[in-house]
mmCIF file of the N, C-alpha and C atoms, coordinates in Angstrom:
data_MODEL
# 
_entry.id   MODEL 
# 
loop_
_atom_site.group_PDB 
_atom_site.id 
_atom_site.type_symbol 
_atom_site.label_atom_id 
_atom_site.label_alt_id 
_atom_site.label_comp_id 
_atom_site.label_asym_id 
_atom_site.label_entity_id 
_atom_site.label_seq_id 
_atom_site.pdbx_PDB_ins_code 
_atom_site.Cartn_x 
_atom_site.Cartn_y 
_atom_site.Cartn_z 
_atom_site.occupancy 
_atom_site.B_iso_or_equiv 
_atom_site.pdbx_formal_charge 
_atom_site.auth_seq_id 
_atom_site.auth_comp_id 
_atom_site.auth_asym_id 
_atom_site.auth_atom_id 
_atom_site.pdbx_PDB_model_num 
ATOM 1   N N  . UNK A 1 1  ? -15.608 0.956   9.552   1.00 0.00 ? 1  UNK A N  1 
ATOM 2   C CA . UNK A 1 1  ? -14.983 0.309   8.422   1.00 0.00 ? 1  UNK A CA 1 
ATOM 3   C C  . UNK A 1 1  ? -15.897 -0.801  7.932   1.00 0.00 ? 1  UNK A C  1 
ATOM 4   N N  . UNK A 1 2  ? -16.176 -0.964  6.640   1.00 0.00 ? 2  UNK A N  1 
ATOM 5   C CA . UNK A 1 2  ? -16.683 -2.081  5.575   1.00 0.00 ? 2  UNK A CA 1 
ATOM 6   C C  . UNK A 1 2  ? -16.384 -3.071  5.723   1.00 0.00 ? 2  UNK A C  1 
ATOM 7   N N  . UNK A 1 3  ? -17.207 -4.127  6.102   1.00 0.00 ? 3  UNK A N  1 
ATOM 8   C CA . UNK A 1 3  ? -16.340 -5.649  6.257   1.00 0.00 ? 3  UNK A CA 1 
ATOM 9   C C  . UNK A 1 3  ? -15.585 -5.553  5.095   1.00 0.00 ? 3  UNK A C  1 
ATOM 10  N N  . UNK A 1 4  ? -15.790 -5.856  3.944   1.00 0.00 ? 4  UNK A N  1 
ATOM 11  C CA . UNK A 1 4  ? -15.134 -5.645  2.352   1.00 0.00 ? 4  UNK A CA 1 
ATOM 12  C C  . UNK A 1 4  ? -13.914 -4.305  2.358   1.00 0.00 ? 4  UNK A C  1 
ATOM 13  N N  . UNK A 1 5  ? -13.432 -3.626  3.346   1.00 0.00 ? 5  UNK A N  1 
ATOM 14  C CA . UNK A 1 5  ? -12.357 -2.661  3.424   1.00 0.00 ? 5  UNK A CA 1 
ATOM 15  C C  . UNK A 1 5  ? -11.422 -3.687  4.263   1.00 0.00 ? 5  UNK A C  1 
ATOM 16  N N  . UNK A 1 6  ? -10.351 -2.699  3.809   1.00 0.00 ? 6  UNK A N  1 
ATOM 17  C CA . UNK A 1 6  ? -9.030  -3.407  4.137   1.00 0.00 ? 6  UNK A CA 1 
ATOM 18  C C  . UNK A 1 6  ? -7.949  -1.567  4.355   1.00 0.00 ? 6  UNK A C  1 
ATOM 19  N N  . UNK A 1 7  ? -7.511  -1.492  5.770   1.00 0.00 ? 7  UNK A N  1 
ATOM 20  C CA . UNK A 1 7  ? -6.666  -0.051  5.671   1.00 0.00 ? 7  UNK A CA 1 
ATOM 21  C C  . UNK A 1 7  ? -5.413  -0.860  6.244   1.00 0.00 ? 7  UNK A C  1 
ATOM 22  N N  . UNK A 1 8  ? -4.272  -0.292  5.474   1.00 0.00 ? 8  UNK A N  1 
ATOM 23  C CA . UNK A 1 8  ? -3.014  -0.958  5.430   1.00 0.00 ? 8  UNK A CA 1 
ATOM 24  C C  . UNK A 1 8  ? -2.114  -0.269  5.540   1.00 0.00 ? 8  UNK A C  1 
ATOM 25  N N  . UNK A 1 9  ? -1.170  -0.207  6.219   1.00 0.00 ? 9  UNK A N  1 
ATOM 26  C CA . UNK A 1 9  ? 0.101   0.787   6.601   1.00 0.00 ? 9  UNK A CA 1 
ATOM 27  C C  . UNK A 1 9  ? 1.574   0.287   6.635   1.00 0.00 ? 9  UNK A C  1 
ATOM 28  N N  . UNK A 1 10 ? 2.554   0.799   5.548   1.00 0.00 ? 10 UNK A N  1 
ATOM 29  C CA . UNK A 1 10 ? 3.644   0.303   5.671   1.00 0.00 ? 10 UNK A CA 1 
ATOM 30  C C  . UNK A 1 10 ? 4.784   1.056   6.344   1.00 0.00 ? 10 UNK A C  1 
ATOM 31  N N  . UNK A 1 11 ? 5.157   1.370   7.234   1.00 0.00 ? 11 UNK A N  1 
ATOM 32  C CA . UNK A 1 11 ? 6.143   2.502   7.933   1.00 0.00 ? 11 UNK A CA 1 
ATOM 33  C C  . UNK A 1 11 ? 7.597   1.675   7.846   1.00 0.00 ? 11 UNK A C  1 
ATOM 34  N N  . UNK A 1 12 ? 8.690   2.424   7.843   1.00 0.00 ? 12 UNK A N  1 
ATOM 35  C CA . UNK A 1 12 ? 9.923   2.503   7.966   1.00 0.00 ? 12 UNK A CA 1 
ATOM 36  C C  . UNK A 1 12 ? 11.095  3.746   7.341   1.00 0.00 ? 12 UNK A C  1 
ATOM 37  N N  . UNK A 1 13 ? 11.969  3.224   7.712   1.00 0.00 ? 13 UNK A N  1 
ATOM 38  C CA . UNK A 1 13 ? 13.432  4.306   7.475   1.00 0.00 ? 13 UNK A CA 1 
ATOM 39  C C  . UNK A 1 13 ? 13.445  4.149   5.299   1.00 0.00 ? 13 UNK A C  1 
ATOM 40  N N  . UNK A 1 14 ? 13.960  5.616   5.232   1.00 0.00 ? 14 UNK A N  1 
ATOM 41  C CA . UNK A 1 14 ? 14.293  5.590   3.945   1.00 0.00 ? 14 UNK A CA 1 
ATOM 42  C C  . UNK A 1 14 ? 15.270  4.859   3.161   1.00 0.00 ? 14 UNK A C  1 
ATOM 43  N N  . UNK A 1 15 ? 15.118  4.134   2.160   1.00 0.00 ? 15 UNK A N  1 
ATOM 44  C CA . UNK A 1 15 ? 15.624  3.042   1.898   1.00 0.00 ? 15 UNK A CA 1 
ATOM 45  C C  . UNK A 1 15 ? 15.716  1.838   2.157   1.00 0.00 ? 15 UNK A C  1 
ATOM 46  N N  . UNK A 1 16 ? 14.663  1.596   3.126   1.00 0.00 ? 16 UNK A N  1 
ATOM 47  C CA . UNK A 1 16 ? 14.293  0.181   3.223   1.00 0.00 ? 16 UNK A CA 1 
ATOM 48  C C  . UNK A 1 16 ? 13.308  -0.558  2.463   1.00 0.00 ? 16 UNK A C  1 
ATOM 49  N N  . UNK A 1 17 ? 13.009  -0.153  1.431   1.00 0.00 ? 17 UNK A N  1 
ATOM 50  C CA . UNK A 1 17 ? 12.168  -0.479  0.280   1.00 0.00 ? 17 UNK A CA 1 
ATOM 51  C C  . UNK A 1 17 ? 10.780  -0.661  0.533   1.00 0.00 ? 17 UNK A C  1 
ATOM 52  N N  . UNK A 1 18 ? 9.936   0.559   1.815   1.00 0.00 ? 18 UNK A N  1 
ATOM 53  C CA . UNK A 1 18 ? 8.864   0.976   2.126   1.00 0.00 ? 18 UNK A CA 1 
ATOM 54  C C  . UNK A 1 18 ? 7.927   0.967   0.968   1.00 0.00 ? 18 UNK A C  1 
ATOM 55  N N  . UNK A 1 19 ? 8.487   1.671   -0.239  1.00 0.00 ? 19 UNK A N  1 
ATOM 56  C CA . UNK A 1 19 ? 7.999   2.491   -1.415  1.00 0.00 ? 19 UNK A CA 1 
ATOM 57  C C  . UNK A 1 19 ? 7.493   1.167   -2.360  1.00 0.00 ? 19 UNK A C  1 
ATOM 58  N N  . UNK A 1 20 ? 8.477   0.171   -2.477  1.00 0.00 ? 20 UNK A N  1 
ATOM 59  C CA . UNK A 1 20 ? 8.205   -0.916  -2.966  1.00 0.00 ? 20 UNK A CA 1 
ATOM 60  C C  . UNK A 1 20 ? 7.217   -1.744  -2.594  1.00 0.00 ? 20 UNK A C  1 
ATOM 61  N N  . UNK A 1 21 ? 7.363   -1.735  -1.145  1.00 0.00 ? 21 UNK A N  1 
ATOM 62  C CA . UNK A 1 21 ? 6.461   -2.819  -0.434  1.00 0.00 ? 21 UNK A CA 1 
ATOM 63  C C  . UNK A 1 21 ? 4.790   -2.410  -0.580  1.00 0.00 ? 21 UNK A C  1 
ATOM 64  N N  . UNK A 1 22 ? 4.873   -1.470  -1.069  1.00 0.00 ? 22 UNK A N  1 
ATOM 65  C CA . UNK A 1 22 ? 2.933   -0.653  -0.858  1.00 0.00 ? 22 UNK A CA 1 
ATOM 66  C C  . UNK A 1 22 ? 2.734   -0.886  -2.174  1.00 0.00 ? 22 UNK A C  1 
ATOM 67  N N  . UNK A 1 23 ? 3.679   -0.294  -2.921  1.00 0.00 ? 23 UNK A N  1 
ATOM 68  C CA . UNK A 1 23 ? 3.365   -0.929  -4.606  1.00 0.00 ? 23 UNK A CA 1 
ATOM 69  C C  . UNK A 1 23 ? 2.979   -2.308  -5.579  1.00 0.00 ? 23 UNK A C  1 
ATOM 70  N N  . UNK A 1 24 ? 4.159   -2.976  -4.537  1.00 0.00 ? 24 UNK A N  1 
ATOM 71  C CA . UNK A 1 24 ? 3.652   -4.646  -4.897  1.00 0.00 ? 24 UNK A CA 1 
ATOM 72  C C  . UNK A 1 24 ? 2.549   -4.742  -3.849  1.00 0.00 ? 24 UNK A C  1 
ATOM 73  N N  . UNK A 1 25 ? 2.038   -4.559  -3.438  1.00 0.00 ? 25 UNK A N  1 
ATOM 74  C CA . UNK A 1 25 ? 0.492   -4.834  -2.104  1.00 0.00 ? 25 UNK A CA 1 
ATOM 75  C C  . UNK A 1 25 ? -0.585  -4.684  -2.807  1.00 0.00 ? 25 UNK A C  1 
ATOM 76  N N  . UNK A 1 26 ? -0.218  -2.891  -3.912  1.00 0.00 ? 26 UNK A N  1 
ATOM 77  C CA . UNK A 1 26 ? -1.627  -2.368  -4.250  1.00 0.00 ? 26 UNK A CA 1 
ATOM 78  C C  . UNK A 1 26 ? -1.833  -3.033  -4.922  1.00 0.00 ? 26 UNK A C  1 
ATOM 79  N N  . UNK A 1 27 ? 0.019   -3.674  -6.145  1.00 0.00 ? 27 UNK A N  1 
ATOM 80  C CA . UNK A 1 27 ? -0.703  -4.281  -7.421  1.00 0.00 ? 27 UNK A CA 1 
ATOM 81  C C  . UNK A 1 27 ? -1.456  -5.570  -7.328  1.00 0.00 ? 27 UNK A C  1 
ATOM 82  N N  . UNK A 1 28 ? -0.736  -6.166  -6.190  1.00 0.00 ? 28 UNK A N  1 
ATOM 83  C CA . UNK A 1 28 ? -1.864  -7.426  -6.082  1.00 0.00 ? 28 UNK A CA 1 
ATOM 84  C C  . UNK A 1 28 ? -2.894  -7.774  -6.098  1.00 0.00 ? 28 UNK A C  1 
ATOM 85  N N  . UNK A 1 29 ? -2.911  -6.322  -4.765  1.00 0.00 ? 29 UNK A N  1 
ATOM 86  C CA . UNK A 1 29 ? -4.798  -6.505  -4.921  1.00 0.00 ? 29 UNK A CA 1 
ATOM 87  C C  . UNK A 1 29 ? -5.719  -6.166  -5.582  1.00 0.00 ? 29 UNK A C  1 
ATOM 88  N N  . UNK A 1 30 ? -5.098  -4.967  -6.525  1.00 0.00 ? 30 UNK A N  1 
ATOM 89  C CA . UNK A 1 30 ? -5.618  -4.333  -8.100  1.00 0.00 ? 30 UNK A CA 1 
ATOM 90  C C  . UNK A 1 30 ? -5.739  -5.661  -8.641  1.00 0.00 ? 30 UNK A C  1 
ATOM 91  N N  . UNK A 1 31 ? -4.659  -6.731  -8.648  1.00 0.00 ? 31 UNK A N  1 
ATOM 92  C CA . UNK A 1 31 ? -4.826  -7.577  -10.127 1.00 0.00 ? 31 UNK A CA 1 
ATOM 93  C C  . UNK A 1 31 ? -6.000  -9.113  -8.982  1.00 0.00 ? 31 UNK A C  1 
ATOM 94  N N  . UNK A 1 32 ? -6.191  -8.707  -7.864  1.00 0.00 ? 32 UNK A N  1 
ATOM 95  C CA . UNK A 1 32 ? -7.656  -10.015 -7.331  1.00 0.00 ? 32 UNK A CA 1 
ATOM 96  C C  . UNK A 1 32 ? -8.745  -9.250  -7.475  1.00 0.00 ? 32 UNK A C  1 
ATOM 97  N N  . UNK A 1 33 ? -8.955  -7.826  -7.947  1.00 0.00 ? 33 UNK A N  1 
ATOM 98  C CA . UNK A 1 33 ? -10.285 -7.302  -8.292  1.00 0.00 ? 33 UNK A CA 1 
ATOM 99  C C  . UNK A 1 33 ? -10.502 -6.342  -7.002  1.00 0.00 ? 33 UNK A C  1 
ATOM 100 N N  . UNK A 1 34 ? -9.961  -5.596  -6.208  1.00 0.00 ? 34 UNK A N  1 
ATOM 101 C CA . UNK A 1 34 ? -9.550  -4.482  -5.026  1.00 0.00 ? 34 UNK A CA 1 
ATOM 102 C C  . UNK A 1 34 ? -9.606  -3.441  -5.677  1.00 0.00 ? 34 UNK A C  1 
ATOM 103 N N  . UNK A 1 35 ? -10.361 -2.372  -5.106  1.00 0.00 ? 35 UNK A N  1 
ATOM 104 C CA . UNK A 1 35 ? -10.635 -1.200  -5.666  1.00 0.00 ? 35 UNK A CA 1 
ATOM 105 C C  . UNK A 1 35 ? -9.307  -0.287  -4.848  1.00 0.00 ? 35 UNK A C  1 
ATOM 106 N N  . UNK A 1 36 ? -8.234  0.187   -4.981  1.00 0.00 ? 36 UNK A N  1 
ATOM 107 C CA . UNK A 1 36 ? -7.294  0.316   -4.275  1.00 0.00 ? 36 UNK A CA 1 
ATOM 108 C C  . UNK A 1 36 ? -7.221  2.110   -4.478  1.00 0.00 ? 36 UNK A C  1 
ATOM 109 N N  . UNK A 1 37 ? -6.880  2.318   -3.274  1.00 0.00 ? 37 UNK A N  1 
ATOM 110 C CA . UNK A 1 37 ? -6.618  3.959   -3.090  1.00 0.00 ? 37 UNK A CA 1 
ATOM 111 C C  . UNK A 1 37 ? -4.975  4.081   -2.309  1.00 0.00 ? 37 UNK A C  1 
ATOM 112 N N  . UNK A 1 38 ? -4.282  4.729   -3.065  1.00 0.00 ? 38 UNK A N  1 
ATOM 113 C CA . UNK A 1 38 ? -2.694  4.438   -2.768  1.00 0.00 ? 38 UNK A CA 1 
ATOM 114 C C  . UNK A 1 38 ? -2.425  5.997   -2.240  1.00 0.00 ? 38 UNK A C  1 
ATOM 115 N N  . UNK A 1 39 ? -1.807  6.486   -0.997  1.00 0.00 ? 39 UNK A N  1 
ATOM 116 C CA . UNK A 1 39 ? -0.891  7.759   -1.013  1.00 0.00 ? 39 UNK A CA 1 
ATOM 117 C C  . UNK A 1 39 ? 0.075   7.631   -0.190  1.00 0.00 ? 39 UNK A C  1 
ATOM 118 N N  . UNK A 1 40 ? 0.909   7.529   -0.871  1.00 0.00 ? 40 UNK A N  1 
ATOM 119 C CA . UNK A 1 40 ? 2.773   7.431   -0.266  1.00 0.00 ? 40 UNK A CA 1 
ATOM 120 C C  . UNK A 1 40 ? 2.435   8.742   -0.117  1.00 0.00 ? 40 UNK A C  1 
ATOM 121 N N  . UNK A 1 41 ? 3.991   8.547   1.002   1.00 0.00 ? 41 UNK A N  1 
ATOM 122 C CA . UNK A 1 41 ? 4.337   9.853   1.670   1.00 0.00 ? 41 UNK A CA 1 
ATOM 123 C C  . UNK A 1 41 ? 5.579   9.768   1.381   1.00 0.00 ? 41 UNK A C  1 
ATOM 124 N N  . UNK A 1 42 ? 6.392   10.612  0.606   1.00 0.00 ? 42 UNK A N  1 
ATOM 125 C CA . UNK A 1 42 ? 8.164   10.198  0.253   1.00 0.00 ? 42 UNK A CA 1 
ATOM 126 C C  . UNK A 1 42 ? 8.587   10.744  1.256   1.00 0.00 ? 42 UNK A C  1 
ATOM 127 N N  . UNK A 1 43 ? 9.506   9.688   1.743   1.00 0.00 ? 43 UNK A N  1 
ATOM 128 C CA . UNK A 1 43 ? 10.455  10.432  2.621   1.00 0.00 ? 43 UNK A CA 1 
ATOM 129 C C  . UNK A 1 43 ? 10.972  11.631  2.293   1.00 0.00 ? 43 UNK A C  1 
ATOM 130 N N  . UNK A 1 44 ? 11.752  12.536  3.252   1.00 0.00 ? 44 UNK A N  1 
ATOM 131 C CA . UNK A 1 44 ? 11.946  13.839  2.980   1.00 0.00 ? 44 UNK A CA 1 
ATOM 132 C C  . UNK A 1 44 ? 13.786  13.307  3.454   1.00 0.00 ? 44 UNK A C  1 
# 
């Protein structure tokens, strides 16, 4: 791993606002200049 990388993992039960929590993360770091690579996994 890249000093300059960052790998980030949000796990939990469906409906605990998992989905949210990775979204506000990416946008943050999209909006400090983070080249961001996002893939949710939807709960089933």
């Amino acid at each position: 791993m890249d000093r300059d990388s960052l790998n980030w993992k949000v796990a939990g039960y469906a409906g605990e606002g998992i989905m949210t929590t990775g979204l506000l993360f990416s946008k943050t770091a999209s909006r400090h200049g983070w080249y961001i690579f996002d893939y949710p996994e939807y709960p089933s």
